[in-house]
C-alpha positions as CSV (number, residue, x, y, z in Angstrom):
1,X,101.9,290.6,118.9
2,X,101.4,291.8,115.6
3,X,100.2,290.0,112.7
4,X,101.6,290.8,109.2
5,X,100.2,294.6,108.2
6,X,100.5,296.1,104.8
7,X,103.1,296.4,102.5
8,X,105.1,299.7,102.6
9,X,104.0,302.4,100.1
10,X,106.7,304.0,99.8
11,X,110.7,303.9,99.8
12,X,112.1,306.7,101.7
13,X,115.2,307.3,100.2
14,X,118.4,306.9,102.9
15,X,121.5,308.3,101.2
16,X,120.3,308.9,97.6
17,X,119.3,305.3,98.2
18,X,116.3,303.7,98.4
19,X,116.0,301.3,101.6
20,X,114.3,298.3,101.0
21,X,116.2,298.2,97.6
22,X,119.4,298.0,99.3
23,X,117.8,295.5,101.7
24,X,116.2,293.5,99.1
25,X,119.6,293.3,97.5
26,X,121.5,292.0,100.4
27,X,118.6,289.3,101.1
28,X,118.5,287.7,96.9
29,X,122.5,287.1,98.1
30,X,121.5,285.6,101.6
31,X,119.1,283.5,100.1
32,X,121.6,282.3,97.5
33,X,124.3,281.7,100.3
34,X,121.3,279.7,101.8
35,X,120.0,277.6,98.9
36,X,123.9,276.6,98.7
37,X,123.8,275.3,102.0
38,X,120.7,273.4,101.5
39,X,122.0,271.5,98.3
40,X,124.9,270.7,99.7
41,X,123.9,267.5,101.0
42,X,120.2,265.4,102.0
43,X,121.7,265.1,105.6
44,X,118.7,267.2,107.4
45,X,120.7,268.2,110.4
46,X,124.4,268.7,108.9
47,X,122.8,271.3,107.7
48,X,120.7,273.5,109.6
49,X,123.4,275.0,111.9
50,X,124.9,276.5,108.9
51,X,121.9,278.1,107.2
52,X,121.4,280.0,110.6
53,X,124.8,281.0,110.5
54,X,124.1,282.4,106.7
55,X,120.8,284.3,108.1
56,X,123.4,285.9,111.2
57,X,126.2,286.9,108.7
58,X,124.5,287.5,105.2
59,X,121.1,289.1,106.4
60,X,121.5,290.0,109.6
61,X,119.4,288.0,111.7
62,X,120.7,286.6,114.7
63,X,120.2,284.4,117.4
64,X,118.4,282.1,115.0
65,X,116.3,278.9,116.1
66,X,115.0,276.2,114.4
67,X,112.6,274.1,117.1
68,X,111.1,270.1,115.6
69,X,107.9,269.0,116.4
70,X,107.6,265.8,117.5
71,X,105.5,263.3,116.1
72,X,104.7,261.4,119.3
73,X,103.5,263.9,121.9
74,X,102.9,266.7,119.5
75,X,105.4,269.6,121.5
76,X,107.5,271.7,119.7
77,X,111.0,271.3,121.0
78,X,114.1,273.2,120.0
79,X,116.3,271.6,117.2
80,X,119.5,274.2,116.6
81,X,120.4,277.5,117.9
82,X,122.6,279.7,116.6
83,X,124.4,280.9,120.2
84,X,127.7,280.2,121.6
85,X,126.5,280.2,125.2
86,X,123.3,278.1,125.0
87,X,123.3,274.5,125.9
88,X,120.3,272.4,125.9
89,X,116.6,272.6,124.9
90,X,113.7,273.3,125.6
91,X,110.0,272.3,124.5
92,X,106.9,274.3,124.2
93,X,103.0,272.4,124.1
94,X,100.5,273.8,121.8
95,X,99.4,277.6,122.2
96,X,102.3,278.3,124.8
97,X,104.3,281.2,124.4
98,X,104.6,282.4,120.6
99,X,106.1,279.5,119.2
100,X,103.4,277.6,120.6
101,X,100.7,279.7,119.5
102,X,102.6,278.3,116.0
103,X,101.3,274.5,116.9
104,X,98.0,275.6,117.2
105,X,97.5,278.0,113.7
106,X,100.3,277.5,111.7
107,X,101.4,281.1,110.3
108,X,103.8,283.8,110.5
109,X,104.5,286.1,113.6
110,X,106.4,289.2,113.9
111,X,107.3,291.3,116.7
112,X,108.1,294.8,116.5
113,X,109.4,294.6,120.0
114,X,109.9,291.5,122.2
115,X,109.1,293.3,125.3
116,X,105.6,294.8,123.8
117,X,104.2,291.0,123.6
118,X,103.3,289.2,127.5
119,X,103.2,286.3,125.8
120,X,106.7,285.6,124.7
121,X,108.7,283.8,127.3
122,X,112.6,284.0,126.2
123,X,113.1,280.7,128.1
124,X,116.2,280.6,126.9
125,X,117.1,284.1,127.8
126,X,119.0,285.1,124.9
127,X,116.4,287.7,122.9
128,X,116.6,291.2,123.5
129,X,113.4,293.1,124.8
130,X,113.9,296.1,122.4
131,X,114.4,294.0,119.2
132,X,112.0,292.7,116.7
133,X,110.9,289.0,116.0
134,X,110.2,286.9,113.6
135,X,108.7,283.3,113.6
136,X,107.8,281.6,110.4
137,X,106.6,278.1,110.2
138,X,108.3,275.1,108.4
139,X,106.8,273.1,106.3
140,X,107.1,269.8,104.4
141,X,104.1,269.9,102.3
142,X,100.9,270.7,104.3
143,X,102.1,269.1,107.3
144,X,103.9,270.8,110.0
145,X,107.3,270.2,111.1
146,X,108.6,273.0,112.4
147,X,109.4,276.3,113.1
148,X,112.1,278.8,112.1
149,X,113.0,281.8,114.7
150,X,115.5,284.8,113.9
151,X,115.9,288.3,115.7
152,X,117.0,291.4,113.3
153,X,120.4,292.7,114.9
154,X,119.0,296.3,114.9
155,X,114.9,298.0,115.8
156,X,112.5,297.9,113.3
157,X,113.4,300.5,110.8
158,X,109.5,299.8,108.7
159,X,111.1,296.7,106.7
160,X,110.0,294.1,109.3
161,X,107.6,293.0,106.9
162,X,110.4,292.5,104.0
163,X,112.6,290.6,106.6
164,X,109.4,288.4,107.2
165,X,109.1,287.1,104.0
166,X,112.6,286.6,103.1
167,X,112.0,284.5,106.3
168,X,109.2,282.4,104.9
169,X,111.4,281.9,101.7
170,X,114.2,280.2,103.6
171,X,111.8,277.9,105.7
172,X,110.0,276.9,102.2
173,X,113.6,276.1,101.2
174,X,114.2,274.0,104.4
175,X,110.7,272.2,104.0
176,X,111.8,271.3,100.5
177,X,115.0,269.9,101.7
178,X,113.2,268.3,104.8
179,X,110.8,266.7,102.6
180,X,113.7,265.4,100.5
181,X,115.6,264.2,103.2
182,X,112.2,262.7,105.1
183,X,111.8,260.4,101.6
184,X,115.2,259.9,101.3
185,X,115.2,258.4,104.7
186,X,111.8,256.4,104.4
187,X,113.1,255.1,101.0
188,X,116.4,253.9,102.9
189,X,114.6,252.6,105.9
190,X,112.8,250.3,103.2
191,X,116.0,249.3,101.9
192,X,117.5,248.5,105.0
193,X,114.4,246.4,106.1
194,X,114.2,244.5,102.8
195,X,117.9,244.1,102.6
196,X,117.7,242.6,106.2
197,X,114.8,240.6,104.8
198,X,116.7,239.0,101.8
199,X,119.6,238.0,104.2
200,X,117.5,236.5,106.4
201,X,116.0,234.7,103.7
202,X,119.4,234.2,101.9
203,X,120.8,232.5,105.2
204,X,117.7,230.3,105.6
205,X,118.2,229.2,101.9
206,X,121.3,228.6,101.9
207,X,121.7,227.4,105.9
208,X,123.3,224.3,106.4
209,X,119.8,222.9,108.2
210,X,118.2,223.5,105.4
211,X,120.7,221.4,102.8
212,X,118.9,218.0,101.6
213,X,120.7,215.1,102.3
214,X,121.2,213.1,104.9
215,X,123.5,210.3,104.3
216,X,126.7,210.0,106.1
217,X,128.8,210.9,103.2
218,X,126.8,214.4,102.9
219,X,126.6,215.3,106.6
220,X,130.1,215.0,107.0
221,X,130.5,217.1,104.0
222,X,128.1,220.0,105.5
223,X,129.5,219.3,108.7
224,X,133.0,220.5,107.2
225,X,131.5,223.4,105.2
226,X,130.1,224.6,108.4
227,X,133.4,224.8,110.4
228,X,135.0,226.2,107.2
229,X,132.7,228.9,107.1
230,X,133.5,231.0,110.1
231,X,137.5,231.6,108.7
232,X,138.7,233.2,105.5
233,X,140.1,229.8,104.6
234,X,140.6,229.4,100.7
235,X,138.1,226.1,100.0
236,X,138.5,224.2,96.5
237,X,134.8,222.0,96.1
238,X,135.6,218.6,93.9
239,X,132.7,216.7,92.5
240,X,131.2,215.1,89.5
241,X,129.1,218.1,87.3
242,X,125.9,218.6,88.9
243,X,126.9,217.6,92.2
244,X,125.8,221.0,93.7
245,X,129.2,222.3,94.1
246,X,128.0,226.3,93.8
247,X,125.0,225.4,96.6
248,X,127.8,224.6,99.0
249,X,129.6,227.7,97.7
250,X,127.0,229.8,98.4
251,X,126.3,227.8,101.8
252,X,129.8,228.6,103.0
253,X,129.6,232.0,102.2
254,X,126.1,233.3,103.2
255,X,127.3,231.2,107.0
256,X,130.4,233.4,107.4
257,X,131.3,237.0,108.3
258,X,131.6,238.4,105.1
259,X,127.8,237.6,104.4
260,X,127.1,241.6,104.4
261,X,129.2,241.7,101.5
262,X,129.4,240.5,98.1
263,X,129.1,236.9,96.6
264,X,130.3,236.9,93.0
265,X,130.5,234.0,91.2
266,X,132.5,233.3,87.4
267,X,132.7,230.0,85.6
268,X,136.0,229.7,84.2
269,X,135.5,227.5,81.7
270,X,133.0,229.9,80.1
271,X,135.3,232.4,78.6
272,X,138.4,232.5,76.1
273,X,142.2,233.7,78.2
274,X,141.9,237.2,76.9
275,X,138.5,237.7,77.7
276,X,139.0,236.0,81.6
277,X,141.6,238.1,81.9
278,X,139.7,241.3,82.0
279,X,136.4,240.2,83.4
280,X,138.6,239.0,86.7
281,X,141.0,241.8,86.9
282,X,139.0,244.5,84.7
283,X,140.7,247.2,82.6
284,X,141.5,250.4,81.8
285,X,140.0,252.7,78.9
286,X,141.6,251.6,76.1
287,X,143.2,248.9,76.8
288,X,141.7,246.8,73.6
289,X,139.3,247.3,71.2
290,X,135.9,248.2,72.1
291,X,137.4,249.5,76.3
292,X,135.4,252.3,75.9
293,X,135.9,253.4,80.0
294,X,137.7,251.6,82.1
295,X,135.6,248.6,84.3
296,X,136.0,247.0,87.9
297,X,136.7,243.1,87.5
298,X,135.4,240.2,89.8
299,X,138.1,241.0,92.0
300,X,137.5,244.4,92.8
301,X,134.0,243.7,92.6
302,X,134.0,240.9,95.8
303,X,136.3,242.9,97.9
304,X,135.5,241.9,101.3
305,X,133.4,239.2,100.2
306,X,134.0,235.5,98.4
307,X,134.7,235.2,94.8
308,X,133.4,231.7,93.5
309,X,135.8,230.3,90.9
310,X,134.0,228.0,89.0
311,X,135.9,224.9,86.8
312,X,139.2,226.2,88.2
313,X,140.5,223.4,86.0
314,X,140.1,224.7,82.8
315,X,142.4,227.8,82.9
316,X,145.7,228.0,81.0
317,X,148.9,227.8,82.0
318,X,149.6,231.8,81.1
319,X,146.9,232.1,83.0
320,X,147.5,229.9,86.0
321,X,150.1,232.2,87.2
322,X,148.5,235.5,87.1
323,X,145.8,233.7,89.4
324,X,148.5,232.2,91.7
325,X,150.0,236.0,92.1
326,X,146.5,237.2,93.4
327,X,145.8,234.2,95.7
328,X,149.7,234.8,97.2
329,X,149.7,238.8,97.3
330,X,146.0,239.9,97.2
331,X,147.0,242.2,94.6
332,X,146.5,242.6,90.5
333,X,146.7,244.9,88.3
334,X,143.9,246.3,85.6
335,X,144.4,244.7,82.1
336,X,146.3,248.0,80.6
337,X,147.3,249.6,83.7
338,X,150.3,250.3,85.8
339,X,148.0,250.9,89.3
340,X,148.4,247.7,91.4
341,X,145.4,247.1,93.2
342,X,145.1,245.3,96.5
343,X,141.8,243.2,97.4
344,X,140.8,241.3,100.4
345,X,139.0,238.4,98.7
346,X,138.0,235.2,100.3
347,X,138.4,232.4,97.5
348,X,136.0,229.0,97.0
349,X,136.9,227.5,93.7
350,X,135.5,224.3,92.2
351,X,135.9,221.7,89.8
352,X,135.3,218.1,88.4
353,X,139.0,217.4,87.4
354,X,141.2,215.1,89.0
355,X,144.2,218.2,89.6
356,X,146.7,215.7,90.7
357,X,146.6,213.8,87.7
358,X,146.6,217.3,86.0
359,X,149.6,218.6,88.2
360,X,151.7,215.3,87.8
361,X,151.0,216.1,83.4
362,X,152.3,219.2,83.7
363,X,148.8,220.6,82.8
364,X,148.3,222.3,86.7
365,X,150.8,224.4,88.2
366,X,151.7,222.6,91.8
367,X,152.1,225.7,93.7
368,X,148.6,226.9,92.2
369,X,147.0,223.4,93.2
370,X,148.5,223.8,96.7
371,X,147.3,227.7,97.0
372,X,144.0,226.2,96.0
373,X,143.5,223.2,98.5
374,X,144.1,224.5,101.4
375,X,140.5,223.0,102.5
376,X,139.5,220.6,100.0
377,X,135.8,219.4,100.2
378,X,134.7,216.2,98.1
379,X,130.9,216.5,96.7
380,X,130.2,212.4,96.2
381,X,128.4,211.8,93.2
382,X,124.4,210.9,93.4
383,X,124.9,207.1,92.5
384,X,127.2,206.9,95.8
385,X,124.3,208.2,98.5
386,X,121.7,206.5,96.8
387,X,119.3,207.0,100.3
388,X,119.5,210.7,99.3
389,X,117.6,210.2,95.8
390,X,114.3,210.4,96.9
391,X,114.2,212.9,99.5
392,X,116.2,215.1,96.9
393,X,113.5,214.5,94.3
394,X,110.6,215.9,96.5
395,X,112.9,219.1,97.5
396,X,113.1,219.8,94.0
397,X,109.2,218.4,93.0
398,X,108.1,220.8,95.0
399,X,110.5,224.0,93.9
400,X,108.9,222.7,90.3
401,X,105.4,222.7,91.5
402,X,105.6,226.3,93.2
403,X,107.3,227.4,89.8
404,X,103.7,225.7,87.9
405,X,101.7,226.5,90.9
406,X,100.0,223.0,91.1
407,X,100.8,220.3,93.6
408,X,102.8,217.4,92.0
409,X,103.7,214.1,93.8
410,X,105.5,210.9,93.1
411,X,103.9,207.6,93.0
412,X,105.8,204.6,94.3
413,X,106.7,203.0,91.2
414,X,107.7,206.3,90.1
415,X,110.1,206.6,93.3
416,X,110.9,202.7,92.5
417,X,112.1,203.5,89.0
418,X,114.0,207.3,90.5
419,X,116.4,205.4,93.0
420,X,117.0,202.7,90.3
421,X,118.6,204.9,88.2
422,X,122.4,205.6,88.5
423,X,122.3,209.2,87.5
424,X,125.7,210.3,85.5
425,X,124.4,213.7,85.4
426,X,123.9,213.5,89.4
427,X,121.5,216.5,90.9
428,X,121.3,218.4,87.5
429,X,120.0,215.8,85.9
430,X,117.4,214.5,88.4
431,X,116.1,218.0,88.2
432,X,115.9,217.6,84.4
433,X,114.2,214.4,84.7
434,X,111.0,215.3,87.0
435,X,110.6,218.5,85.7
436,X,110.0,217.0,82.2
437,X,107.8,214.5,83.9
438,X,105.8,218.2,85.6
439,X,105.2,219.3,82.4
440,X,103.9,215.8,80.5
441,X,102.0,215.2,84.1
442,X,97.8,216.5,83.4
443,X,96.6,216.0,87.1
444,X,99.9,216.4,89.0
445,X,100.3,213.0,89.4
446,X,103.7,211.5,88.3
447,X,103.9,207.9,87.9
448,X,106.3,205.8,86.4
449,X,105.5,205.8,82.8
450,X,106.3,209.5,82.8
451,X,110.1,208.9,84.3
452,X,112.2,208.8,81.2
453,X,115.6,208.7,81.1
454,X,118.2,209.6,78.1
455,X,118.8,206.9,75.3
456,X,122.0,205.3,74.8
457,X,122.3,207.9,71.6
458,X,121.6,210.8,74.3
459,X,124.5,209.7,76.7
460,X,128.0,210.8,76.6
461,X,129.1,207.3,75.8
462,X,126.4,205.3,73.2
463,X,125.0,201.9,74.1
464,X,127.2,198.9,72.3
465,X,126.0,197.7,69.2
466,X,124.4,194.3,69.1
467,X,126.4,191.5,67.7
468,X,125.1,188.6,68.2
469,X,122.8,186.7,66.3
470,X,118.7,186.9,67.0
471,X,118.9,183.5,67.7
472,X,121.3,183.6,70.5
473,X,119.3,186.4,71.9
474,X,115.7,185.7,72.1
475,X,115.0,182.1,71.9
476,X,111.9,183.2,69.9
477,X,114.1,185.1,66.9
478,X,114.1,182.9,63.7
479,X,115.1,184.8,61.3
480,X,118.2,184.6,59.0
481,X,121.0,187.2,60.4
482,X,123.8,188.8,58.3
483,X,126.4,188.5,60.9
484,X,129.0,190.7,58.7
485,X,126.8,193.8,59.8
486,X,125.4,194.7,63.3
487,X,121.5,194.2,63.7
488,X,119.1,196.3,64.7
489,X,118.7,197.8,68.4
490,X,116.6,195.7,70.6
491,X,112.8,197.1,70.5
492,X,112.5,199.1,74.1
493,X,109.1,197.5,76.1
494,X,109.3,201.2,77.8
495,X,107.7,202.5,74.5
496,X,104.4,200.6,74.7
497,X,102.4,202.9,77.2
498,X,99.8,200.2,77.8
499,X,102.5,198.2,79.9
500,X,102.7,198.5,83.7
501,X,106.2,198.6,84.9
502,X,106.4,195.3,85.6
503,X,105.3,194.2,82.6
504,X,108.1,196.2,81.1
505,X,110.9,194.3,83.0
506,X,109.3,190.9,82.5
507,X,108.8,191.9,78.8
508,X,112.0,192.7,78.4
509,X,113.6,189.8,80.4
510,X,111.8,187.5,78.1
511,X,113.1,189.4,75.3
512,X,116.5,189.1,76.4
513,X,115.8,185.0,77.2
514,X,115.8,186.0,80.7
515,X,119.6,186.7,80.7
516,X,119.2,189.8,83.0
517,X,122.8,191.8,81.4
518,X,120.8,191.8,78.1
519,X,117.5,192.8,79.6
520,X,119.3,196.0,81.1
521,X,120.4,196.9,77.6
522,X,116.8,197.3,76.3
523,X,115.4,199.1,79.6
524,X,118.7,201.3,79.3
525,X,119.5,200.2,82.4
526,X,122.6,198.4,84.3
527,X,122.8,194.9,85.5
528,X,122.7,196.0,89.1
529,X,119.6,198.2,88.4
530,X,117.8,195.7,86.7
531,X,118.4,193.0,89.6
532,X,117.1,195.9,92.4
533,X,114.0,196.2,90.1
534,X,113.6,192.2,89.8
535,X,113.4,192.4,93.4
536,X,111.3,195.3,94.5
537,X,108.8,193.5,91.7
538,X,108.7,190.3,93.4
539,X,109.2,189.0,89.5
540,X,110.0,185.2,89.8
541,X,113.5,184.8,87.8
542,X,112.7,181.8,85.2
543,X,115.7,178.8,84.6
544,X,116.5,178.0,81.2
C-alpha cells in the first residue's frame, strides 16, 4: 500500500507533449463535467451514479464506488457502483480491507498495483490485479461519510499522484453537495414535523369536540357540519353577524380530506366589483393599471382545498353570474386572459341575508342561490341558546387571559348581569364586552360593575326619546315640563359606582315608579331582562 509520495519533478515530454499537461487538461474538463452533475439537483443519490459515470468517460477512471457509512453501527457499506454486472452490496467494519483501513484514519490511499497490497480484498471481484487504485475519503465538514473508489483504465504511467488529487477534488465536491443535501433534508424533516404539528393542532382547534356550546340548537348544528365534512358538498352558513359562521367554516374544512390543502378565506363584502373580480380569478400582466405581472386569484390559490366565501350576499348581479359559471363548470378565466383555467375547489359560503327575500326582489340570481344551498346550515343567534352564554364567556375569558397572561374570572353577579343581556352583536360582541372588562379589571377579578354594555346612542337603532311628562314618570318629579319638546334622558343608576347591582335595579325601578318597561329603559335593558333580574334578585315588586 503506498501512501501519497512526492510530486513529480519533471514532465517527460510524450510526443512533443508534455504528460501531465495533457492529463491535467483532460481532468479541469472532468471536473467541470462533474461540478455540472452535482448542481444539477440537492437529491444526494440521483446523482452519484452519474458523477461515476463522468470519472469512467471524461478521466478515465473506472469501476468507480462510492460506499456510506452508517451512522448506527459505524460499517462502511457500499452506496453506487459504476458496473453493469454487479448486484448488491457489501459492507466493510473498521480497519478491514483498504476501505476499512479509511474508517479508522481518514485519508487518501493509492495503489500502484492491486495485487502488490495483501490487504485489499476485491469482494466484489471486479478490480484488476495489475491496475492502480485510488481511495479518497468523503467528507461533509470534519465528519466522515464516506468514501470514493476509482481504478485508472490503464498501469501507472508516474501520474498516479495527479489522478489522486483530482480524486480528492471530486469527493470535496460531493461532500459539499452532501452537506447541502444533509441540511436540506434536516431543514425539511423540521418542516414536515412542524407542519404535522400545526395540523394536529389545527384539527384539535377547530374539532368539532372542541366547539363550545352545548344546547340543542348548536349540537344539531355541529352534528350536521360534521357529516358535511367528509364530502365535497358546497355548504352556504346563515346567521346573524358574529354568530361564528367562519369557525364552522374552518371546522368543516380542517375535518375533511382536503385538510392537507389550502383554506382560503375572502369577505365579499370587503371589496368594490372590479377589484373582487381579480382578487378571485387573478389577472394577467397588464390587464389594468398598476398589473405589473400577472397574479394567481383565490381560486387558483385553494385548488384542492375550500375557498370560504364570506357575505355571499353582497355581490352584484354582473357579478353573480361570473360566480355561478365557476360553481357550475369549475373553470374561470384570468381577468385579461383568453386561458381558461380549471380548479377543483370545495365552496363554504356565508352570510346574514335573508337570500329568498333577495331572490324573490330580483336582487339574487335563483340558480346562484340554488348552486349555493345545496347544504344550508343555520347559525342561531346568541339570544336564542341563552344556556350557551356563560360557558362561551369563560372559553373566551380565558383565550383573553392567556393573551394578558393573568388569570381572570367572573363573579356571579357578573355572570347574572352576562346571560341577561340579549346580545344583537351575538359572539362578537360578548367577546367585546369581557375583554373591555380584562383590561378595566386590576386583580383579575371581574364583577358586575365592570360589564358594560353599549348606550342606546351606541346601538344600531337609538333608545326612544322620552315623552311623557316627569310627573307621570317618577312620582317624585315636580317640576314644570315643556311638553312641546322631549325631556331629558332618564339619569342611568349604572353610573354611580357606589351601587351594588341590586341597588341599581331597585334604584331604577323606583325611578321609573316601579313600572318595570320604564325601568328597562334606564338600565338599557328589555322588559324581559329586567323581570329575569327582578327575580334572580329576590327584589320584592312594590304595588302602587
Amino acid at each position: 500500500m503506498q501512501e501519497r509520495p512526492k510530486l513529480l519533478d519533471e514532465c517527460p515530454p510524450v510526443g512533443g507533449f508534455c504528460r501531465t499537461h495533457e492529463l491535467n487538461i483532460q481532468l479541469l474538463a472532468a471536473l467541470y463535467a462533474v461540478s455540472r452533475v452535482l448542481s444539477r439537483s440537492l437529491a444526494f443519490g440521483e446523482t452519484l451514479r452519474d458523477v461515476l459515470r463522468v470519472l469512467d468517460e471524461e478521466a478515465g477512471l473506472g469501476l468507480g464506488l462510492i460506499a456510506v457509512v452508517d451512522a448506527q453501527s459505524g460499517t462502511l457499506g457500499t452506496h453506487v457502483i459504476h458496473h453493469p454486472n454487479v448486484v448488491g452490496d457489501v459492507s466493510y467494519q473498521p480497519g478491514e480491507g483498504v476501505l476499512g483501513t479509511i474508517l479508522e484514519k481518514p485519508r487518501t490511499i493509492m495503489l500502484q498495483r492491486i495485487a502488490d497490497e495483501p490487504r485489499f480484498l476485491n469482494r466484489l471481484g471486479i478490480y484488476q490485479p495489475g491496475l492502480p487504485f485510488i481511495a479518497v475519503p468523503i467528507k461533509a465538514g470534519s465528519t466522515l461519510q464516506g468514501v470514493l473508489a476509482v481504478q485508472p483504465e490503464r498501469p501507472d504511467d508516474g501520474l498516479l499522484e495527479e489522478r489522486a488529487q483530482f480524486v480528492e477534488m471530486v469527493a470535496n465536491l460531493i461532500g459539499q453537495n452532501l452537506r447541502l443535501s444533509l441540511e436540506v433534508e434536516q431543514e425539511k424533516s423540521s418542516l414536515v414535523e412542524e407542519r404535522d404539528q400545526l395540523r394536529r393542532t389545527v384539527r384539535h382547534q377547530y374539532g368539532f369536540d372542541s366547539m363550545v356550546g352545548r344546547s340543542a340548537v348548536m349540537r344539531r348544528v355541529f352534528d350536521q357540519a360534521r357529516m358535511v365534512a367528509k364530502w365535497n358538498t358546497t355548504v352556504l352558513i346563515r346567521g346573524e353577524t358574529g354568530t361564528g359562521k367562519e369557525l364552522i367554516a374552518n371546522a368543516i374544512h380542517y375535518n375533511s380530506p382536503r385538510a392537507r390543502n389550502a383554506f382560503v378565506r375572502l369577505n365579499c363584502a370587503a371589496l368594490p366589483e372590479n377589484l373582487l373580480e381579480s382578487e378571485l380569478f387573478g389577472h394577467e400582466r397588464g390587464a389594468f393599471t398598476g398589473a405589473v405581472e400577472a397574479r394567481k386569484g383565490r381560486f387558483e390559490q385553494a385548488h384542492g382545498g375550500t375557498l370560504f366565501l364570506d357575505e355571499i350576499g353582497e355581490i352584484s348581479a354582473t357579478f353573480q353570474a361570473k360566480m355561478l359559471r365557476v360553481l357550475q363548470e369549475g373553470e374561470f378565466e384570468r381577468v385579461g386572459g383568453s386561458r381558461t383555467i380549471k380548479v377543483d375547489v370545495r365552496i363554504i359560503a356565508a352570510t346574514h341575508r335573508d337570500l329568498e327575500t333577495a331572490v324573490e326582489m330580483g336582487d339574487f340570481r335563483e340558480d346562484l342561490f340554488y348552486r349555493l344551498n345545496v347544504m344550508p346550515l343555520f347559525l342561531p343567534p346568541l339570544r336564542e341558546r341563552v344556556e350557551d352564554i356563560l360557558e362561551i364567556a369563560r372559553h373566551l375569558l380565558n383565550k383573553i387571559g392567556g393573551e394578558q397572561k393573568r388569570k381572570l374570572a367572573l363573579t356571579d353577579m357578573a355572570n347574572r348581569r352576562l346571560a341577561s343581556y340579549d346580545w344583537p352583536g351575538n359572539v362578537r360582541e360578548l367577546e367585546n364586552c369581557l375583554e373591555r372588562a380584562a383590561v378595566l379589571s386590576e386583580d383579575g377579578r371581574i364583577d358586575a360593575e365592570l360589564i358594560r354594555f353599549p348606550s342606546a346612542r351606541e346601538r344600531s337603532s337609538p333608545r326612544p326619546l322620552r315623552t311623557l311628562a316627569p310627573e307621570l314618570d317618577s312620582p317624585r318629579a315636580s317640576m314644570p315640563v315643556d311638553y312641546a319638546a322631549p325631556a331629558a334622558p332618564l339619569g342611568n343608576p349604572l353610573e354611580n359606582p357606589n351601587l351594588s347591582e341590586k341597588e341599581r335595579v331597585v334604584a331604577a325601578l323606583e325611578q321609573a315608579g316601579w313600572v318595570q318597561a320604564k325601568a328597562a329603559r334606564i338600565l338599557g335593558m328589555t322588559p324581559r331582562q329586567i323581570a329575569y333580574r327582578i327575580q334572580t334578585l329576590n327584589i320584592e315588586v312594590k304595588q302602587f
